[in-house]
Every structure is written in structure tokens, then in C-alpha cells.
C-alpha positions as CSV (number, residue, x, y, z in Angstrom):
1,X,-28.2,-8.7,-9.6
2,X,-27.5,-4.9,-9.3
3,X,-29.4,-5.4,-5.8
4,X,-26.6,-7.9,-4.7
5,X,-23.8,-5.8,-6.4
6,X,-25.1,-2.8,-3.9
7,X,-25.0,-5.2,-0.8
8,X,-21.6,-6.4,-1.8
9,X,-20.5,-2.6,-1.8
10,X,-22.0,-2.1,1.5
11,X,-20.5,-4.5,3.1
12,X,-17.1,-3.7,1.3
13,X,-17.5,0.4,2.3
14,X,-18.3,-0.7,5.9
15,X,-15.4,-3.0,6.6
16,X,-13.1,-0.1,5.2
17,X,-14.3,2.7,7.2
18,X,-14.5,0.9,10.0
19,X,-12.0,-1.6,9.9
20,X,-13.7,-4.3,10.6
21,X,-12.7,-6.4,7.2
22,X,-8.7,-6.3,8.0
23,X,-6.9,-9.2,6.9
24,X,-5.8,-11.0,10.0
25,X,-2.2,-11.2,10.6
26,X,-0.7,-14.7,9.7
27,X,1.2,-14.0,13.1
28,X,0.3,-11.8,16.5
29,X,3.1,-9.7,17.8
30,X,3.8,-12.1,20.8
31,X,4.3,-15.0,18.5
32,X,7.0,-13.4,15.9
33,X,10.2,-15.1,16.1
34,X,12.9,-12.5,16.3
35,X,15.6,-12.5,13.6
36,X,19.0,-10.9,12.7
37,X,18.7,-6.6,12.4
38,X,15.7,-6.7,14.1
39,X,15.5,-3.8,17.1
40,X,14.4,-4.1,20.1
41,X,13.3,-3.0,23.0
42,X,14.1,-4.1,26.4
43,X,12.2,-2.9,29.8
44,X,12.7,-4.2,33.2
45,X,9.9,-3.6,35.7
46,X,10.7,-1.5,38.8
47,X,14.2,-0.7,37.1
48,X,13.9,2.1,34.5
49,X,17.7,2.1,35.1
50,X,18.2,-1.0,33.0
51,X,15.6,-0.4,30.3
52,X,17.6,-0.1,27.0
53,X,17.3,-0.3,23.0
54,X,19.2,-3.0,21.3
55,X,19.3,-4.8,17.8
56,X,19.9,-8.4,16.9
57,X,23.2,-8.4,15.4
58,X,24.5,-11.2,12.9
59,X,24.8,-13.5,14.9
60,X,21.1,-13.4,16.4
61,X,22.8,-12.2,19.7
62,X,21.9,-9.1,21.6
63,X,24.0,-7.7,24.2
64,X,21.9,-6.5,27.5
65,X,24.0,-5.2,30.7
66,X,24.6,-6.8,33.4
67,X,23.9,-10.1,31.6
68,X,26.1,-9.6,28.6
69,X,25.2,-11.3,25.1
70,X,22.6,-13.3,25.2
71,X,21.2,-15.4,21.7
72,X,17.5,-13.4,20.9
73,X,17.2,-14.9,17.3
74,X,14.7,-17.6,16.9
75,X,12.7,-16.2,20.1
76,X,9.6,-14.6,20.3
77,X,9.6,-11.7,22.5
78,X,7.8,-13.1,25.5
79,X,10.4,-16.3,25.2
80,X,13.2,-13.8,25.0
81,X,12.1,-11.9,27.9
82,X,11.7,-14.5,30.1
83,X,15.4,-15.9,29.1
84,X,16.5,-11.9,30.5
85,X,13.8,-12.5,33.9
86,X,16.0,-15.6,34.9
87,X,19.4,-14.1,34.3
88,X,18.7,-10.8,35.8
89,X,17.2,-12.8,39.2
90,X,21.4,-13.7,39.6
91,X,21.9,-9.7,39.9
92,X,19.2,-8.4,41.1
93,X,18.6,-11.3,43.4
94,X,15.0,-11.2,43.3
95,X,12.6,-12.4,40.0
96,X,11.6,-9.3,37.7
97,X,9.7,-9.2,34.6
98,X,11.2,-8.2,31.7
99,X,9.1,-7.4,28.7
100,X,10.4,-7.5,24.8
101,X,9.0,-5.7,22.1
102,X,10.2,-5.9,18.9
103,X,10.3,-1.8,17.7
104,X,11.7,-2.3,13.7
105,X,10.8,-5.6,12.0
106,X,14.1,-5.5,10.2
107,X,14.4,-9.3,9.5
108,X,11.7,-9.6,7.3
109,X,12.4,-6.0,5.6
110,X,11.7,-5.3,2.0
111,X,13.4,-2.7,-0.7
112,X,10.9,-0.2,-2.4
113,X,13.0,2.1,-5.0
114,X,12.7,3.9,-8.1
115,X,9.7,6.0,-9.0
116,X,7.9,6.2,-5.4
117,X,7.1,8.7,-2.7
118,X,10.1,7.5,-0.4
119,X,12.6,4.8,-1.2
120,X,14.1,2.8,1.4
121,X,14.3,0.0,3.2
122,X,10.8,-1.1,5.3
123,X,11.0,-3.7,8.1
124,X,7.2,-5.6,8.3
125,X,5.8,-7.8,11.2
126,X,4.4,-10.1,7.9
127,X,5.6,-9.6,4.7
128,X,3.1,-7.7,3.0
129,X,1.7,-7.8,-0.7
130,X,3.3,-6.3,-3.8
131,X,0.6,-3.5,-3.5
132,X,1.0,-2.7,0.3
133,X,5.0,-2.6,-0.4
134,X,5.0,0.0,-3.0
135,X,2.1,1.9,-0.9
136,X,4.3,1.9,2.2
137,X,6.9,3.9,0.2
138,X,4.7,6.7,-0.3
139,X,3.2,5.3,-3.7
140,X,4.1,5.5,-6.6
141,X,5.1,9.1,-8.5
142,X,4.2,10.8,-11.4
143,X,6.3,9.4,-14.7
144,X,6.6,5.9,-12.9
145,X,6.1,2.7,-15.1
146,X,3.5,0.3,-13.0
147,X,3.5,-2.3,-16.3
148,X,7.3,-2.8,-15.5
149,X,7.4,-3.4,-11.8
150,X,10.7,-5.9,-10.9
151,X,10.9,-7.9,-7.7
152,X,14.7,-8.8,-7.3
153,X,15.3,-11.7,-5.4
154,X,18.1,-13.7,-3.9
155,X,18.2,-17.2,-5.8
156,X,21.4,-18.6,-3.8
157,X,24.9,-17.2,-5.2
158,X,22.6,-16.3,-8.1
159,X,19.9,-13.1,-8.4
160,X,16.5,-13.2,-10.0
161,X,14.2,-10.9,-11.5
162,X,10.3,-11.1,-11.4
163,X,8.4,-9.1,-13.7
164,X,4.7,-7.6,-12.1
165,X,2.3,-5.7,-14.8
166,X,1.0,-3.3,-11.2
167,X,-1.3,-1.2,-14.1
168,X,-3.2,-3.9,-15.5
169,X,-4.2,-4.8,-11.6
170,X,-5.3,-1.1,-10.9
171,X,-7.4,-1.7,-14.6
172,X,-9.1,-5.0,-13.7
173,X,-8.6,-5.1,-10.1
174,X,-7.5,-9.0,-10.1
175,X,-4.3,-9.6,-7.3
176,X,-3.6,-13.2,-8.1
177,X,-0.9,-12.1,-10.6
178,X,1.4,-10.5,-8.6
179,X,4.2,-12.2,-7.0
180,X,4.5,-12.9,-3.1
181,X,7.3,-10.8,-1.7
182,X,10.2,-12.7,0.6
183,X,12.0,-11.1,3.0
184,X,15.0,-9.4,1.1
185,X,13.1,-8.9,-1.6
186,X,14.2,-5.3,-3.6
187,X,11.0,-4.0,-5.2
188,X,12.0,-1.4,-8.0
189,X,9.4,0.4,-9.6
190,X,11.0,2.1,-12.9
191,X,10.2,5.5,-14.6
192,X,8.4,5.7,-17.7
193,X,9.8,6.7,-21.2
194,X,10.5,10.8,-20.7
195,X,10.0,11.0,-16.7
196,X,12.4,13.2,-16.2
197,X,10.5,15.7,-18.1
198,X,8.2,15.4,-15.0
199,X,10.0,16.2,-12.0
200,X,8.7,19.1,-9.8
201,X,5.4,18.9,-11.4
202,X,3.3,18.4,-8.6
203,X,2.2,15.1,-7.0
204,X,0.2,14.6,-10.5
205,X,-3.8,13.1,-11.3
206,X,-4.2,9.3,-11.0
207,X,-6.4,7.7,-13.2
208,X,-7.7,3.9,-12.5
209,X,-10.2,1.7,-14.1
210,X,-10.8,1.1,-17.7
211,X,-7.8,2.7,-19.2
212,X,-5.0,1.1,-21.3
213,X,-2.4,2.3,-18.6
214,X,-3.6,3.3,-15.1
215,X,-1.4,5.5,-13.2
216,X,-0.2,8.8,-12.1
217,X,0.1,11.7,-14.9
218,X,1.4,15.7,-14.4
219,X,-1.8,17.9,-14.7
220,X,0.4,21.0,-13.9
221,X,-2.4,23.8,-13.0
222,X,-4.9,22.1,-14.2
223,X,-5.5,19.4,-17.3
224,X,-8.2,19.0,-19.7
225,X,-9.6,15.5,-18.9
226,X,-9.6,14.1,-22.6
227,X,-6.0,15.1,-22.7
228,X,-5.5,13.3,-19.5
229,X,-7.4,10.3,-20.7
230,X,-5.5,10.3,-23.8
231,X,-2.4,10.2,-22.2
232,X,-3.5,7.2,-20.0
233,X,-3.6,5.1,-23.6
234,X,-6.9,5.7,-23.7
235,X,-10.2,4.2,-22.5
236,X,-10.4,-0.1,-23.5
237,X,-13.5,-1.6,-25.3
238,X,-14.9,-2.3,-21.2
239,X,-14.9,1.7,-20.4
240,X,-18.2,2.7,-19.5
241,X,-18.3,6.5,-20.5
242,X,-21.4,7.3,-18.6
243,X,-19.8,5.8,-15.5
244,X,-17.0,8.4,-14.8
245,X,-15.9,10.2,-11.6
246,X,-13.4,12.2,-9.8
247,X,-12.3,12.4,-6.9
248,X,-10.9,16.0,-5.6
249,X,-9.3,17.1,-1.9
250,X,-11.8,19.6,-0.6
251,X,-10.0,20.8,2.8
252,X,-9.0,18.2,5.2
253,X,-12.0,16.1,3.0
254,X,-12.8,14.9,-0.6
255,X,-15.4,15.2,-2.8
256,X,-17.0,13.0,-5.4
257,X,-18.4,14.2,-9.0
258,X,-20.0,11.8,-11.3
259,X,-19.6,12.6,-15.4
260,X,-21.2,11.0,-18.4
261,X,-18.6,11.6,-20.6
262,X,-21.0,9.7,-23.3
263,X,-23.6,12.5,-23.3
264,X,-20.3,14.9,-23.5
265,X,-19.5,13.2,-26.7
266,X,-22.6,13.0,-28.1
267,X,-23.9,16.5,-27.0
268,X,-20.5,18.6,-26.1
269,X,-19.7,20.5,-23.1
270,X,-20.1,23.9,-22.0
271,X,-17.0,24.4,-20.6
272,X,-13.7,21.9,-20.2
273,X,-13.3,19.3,-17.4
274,X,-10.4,19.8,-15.8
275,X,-8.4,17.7,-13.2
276,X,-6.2,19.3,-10.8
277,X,-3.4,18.1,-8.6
278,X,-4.4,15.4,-6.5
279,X,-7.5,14.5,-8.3
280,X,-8.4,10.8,-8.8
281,X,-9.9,9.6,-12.1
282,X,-12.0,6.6,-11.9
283,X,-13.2,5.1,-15.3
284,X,-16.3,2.6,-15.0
285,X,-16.7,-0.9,-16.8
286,X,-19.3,-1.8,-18.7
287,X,-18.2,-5.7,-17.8
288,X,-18.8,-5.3,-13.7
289,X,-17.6,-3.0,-11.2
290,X,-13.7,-2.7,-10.8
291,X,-14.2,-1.2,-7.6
292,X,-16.0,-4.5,-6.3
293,X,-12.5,-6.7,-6.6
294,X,-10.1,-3.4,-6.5
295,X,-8.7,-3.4,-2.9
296,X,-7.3,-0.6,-0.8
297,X,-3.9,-1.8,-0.9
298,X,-4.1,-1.8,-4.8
299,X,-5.6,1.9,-4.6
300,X,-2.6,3.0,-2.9
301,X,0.0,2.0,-4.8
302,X,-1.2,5.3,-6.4
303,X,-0.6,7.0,-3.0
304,X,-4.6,7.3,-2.7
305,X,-5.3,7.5,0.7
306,X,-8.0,5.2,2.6
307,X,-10.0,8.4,3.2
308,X,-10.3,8.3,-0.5
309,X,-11.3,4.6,-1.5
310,X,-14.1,5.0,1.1
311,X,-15.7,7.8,-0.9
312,X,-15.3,6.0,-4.2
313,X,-16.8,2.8,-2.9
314,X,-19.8,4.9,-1.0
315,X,-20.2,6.7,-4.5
316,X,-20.6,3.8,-6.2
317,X,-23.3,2.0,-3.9
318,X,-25.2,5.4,-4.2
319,X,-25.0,4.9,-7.9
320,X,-26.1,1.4,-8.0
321,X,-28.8,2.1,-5.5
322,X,-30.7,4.6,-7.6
323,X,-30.6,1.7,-10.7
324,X,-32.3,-0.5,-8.5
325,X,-35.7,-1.1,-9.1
């Protein structure tokens, strides 16, 4: 079993370095249909003179000299840019192509806002996971409250409210609970009781796995581990105490260490663990690997780069490939 654990954790470490395990888009760039806000951008070959920026207004029109307004929304590009070929031929009296590309996916934009990196408004070619929404704002920030995320959603005249518990995913590493986002969607992630006591305290230690609240905590110069665990809620019944690393920025790199916090317990320490700013805490489960189901875009909700993940999921293989027998 821990043999086929290891492959598994291979394969997972080599798709994410190089790539090669991307989730396909549900649409390629030539067939998006072009909607209201999106921008876009307009060149006409052999006539940089005409070449121009413009963004679907309300109306799903664009307006393109010499042609005038011309209807863009429910076109994809390619579509839209032939449309301009033919009227342009009347001007320029000669055929021309004209090639569309759509710059700011603004039609199928979500909200991020609250307790992340960069609030705003984020325009997606698909409409990306819970996870990858709050990671493109930057991730989330120290004090934020991942058990409390809200997706606000437009329900006719009417608004609704979905409820997504984003720490108990970093814990167990399962997706399915999280809602699918909709274009419109406002994704508010909210502070956590006292997070104003935070502010300008650095960009804080994340701790994932077996803890009763994953997340990002202030470390300041430097915080003792236990008191870092102990803030986290603690480790659950699962935690696997000989099974514990982190993850620090060592130049334009990271490095890995591996604790047995067990024999810590048991035996003491000569001197304090501490975990900086930036560090990554990754508590192991006695159950199965969290790492095996955890997914980058769940990792960087925390703002942990892909860099990162790599090194936690090579770590681990190296780990199970010295238990195998």
C-alpha cells in the first residue's frame, strides 16, 4: 500500500512541476463567447492605424471606426472578427483580416473581498473554483476566518448567501463541499474574532493538515511552534505528531524540515522550534496523507505559492520511500 501511496505522489509531484496534470479548460480561447464588460482587442493586418482597444458595453455592442457599432456579444472572437473583415472590405476596398482577442474576461468576473491579499473584481476565461478565486486575490491574510467563507449570489430581485467551511478543506483536503462559483458571484472572506489586533504583522505562518482550524496566524519575529499549534485549535485525534514539517523561504527557494514532535513530547527539546514569517506548517495524518487529495488551488488559498506545494509533495514521497520495504 505505502508502495502505491509513493507512486501516487510521484505522479502527483510530476504533473505539478511540470504542468502536465492541468485541468483542461471547459472552453479554448477561440471558442469563448464574448459577453457584456468584456475588453477587447482589435487588430487589423497591414493597418496598425486601425488597431484599437474596446469593451463590450451593455448592450453587447462595440463601437470600431470606420464601421461604427457593431453587436460583439454572443460571438466568439474569431466570429467577431470576421463580422469586422467583411465590413472593413466596404472601406478599405480590399479583404483584411481582422483578429479579436478578448484581453479582460470581465463577463464572467467574480468578487474576492474581505480578509485577502487584494480585493477586487477578477474577470476569468472559466469560472474558476472557490479555492482558485480566493488564491487569485492574493490569498487569504493573517486574522481571516476560512470556516466562514460567504458566496453572495444574485437569486432574481432577491440575494443569496452560501456558507463554505474553506479550513476544514485545507484539514482534510476533500473539494466536493464547496460551492461552484457563477459569474457575479461576490466571494467575501471575513476576519476572525480580534483581527484587527493583527494588522501590520507581517504576512503571518500558515499551518495546514490535522489542525482544528487551518489557516494563517501572526508569528511576529519569530513564534514558538506549540504556541502556534495551539492557536490553530490544536492538533485533531488524526494528527500524526511524528509526521510534521515546515516549510521556510531560503532565498529565491524553500526548504523542507521534517519534526517528530512525538519524540519532542516524550523526550523534550533542546532548544524551541520556532516559525518565522512565511513559514508553512504541515501537520500529518495518521488516517492517510492529506497531501495526496489536497490540491494546489486549495494550498493557495493560503497564498502558498506552487513553488511551495512541489517541495511538500516531493518531501513527502521521500518520506514514504524510505518506509517502503
Amino acid at each position: 500500500m505505502k508502495r502505491w501511496w509513493a507512486r501516487v505522489l510521484l505522479m502527483l509531484a510530476s504533473c505539478s512541476v511540470l504542468g502536465l496534470c492541468a485541468v483542461p479548460h471547459a472552453a479554448r480561447a477561440d471558442d469563448y463567447v464574448i459577453g457584456a464588460e468584456d475588453v477587447l482587442q482589435v487588430v487589423v493586418y497591414l493597418h496598425p492605424e486601425l488597431d484599437r482597444g474596446a469593451t463590450v458595453d451593455a448592450n453587447g455592442t462595440i463601437t470600431f471606426p470606420p464601421v461604427g457599432a457593431v453587436k460583439a456579444a454572443g460571438l466568439t472572437p474569431k466570429q467577431l472578427g470576421d463580422q469586422l473583415g467583411d465590413k472593413l472590405s466596404t472601406y478599405l476596398r480590399q479583404t483584411t483580416a481582422v483578429t479579436v482577442t478578448v484581453t479582460q474576461y470581465m463577463s464572467r468576473s467574480v468578487y474576492v473581498t474581505g480578509a485577502v491579499a487584494k480585493p477586487g473584481r477578477y474577470g476569468f476565461e472559466v469560472i474558476p473554483s472557490l479555492a482558485d478565486a480566493i488564491a487569485q486575490a492574493g490569498g487569504a491574510v493573517v486574522g481571516s476566518d476560512l470556516a466562514r467563507v460567504q458566496v453572495v449570489r444574485a437569486d432574481g430581485a432577491q440575494r443569496k448567501t452560501l456558507y463554505a467551511d474553506v479550513a476544514r478543506v485545507l484539514r482534510d483536503g476533500d473539494t466536493s463541499s464547496l460551492p461552484a462559483l457563477r459569474a457575479g458571484d461576490t466571494v467575501v472572506v471575513p476576519q476572525g474574532m480580534g483581527a484587527a489586533a493583527y494588522a501590520g504583522q507581517g504576512v503571518g505562518g500558515s499551518i495546514i493538515g490535522e489542525v482544528a482550524h487551518p489557516g494563517i496566524y501572526p508569528v511576529g519575529q519569530g513564534q514558538d511552534l506549540w504556541t502556534l499549534l495551539a492557536g490553530a485549535g490544536g492538533t485533531t485525534a488524526n494528527a500524526d505528531l511524528r509526521n510534521v514539517r515546515i516549510l521556510s523561504r531560503q532565498g529565491d527557494g524553500y526548504s523542507a524540515v521534517r519534526l517528530n514532535l512525538k519524540n519532542v513530547l516524550d523526550y523534550g527539546a533542546p532548544t524551541s522550534i520556532t516559525v518565522k514569517d512565511g513559514d508553512v506548517v504541515f501537520v500529518g495524518s495518521l488516517a492517510t496523507t492529506n497531501l495526496t487529495r489536497a490540491t494546489i488551488a486549495v494550498v493557495t488559498v493560503l497564498g502558498i505559492t506552487r513553488d511551495a506545494f512541489n517541495i511538500l509533495v516531493l518531501n513527502q514521497i521521500y518520506q514514504n520511500g524510505k518506509a517502503v520495504k
